[in-house]
N, C-alpha and C positions, 0 to 999 in steps of 0.2 A: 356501519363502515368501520373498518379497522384503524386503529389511531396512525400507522405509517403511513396507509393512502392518504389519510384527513391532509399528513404533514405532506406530503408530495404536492396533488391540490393545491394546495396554501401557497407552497412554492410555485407552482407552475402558475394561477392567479397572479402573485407578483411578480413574476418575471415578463408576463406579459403587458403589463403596467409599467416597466423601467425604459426610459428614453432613454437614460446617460449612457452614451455607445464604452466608455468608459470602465463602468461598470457592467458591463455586458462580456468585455474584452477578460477582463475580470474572471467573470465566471466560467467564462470560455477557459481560458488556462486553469481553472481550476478541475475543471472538466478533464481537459488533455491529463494532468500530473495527476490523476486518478487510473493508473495504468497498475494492472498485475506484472511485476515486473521478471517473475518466471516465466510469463510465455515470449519473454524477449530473451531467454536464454536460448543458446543452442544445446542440441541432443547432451552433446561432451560436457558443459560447462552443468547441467542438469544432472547427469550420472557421479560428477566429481563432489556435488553437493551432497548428492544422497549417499553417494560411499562415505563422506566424511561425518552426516547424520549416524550413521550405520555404524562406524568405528565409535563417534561417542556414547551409543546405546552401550555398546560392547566392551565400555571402562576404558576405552583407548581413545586417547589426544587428551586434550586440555578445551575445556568448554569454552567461550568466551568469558563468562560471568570471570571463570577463575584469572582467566589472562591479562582481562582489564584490573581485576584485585590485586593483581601482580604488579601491574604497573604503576596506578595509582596510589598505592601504599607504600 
C-alpha cells in the first residue's frame, strides 16, 4: 500500500473514533476553507489575471516580489 493511502486510512480510522461534535465542526471548516479559489472566479476576473501573468512574462509591470520590496524598504 502506498504511504498517502496508509495516511488517509489512519485519518479516516480516527475520525471515525471522535465523539467531540467540536472537534468534528473543526474539521468540517477546515474541509469547507479547502476551496480552489479560481474556480470562484468569473470568465472576466480569470482573463484579467492571465493578461497580467502574460504582461509580466513579457518584462511588463512590476511583480509583486518587487512591489512589496518597494515598500517594505
Amino acid at each position: 500500500m502506498n504511504n498517502i493511502l496508509e495516511k488517509k486510512l489512519s485519518i479516516i480510522e480516527w475520525l471515525l473514533k471522535i465523539k467531540d461534535a467540536t472537534i468534528i465542526n473543526k474539521i468540517e471548516l477546515l474541509q469547507k476553507t479547502n476551496v480552489d479559489h479560481w474556480d470562484e472566479l468569473t470568465k472576466s476576473q480569470k482573463q484579467e489575471i492571465e493578461e497580467a501573468f502574460t504582461e509580466l512574462e513579457s518584462g511588463k509591470g512590476i511583480s509583486h516580489r518587487e512591489v512589496m520590496a518597494k515598500f517594505k524598504g
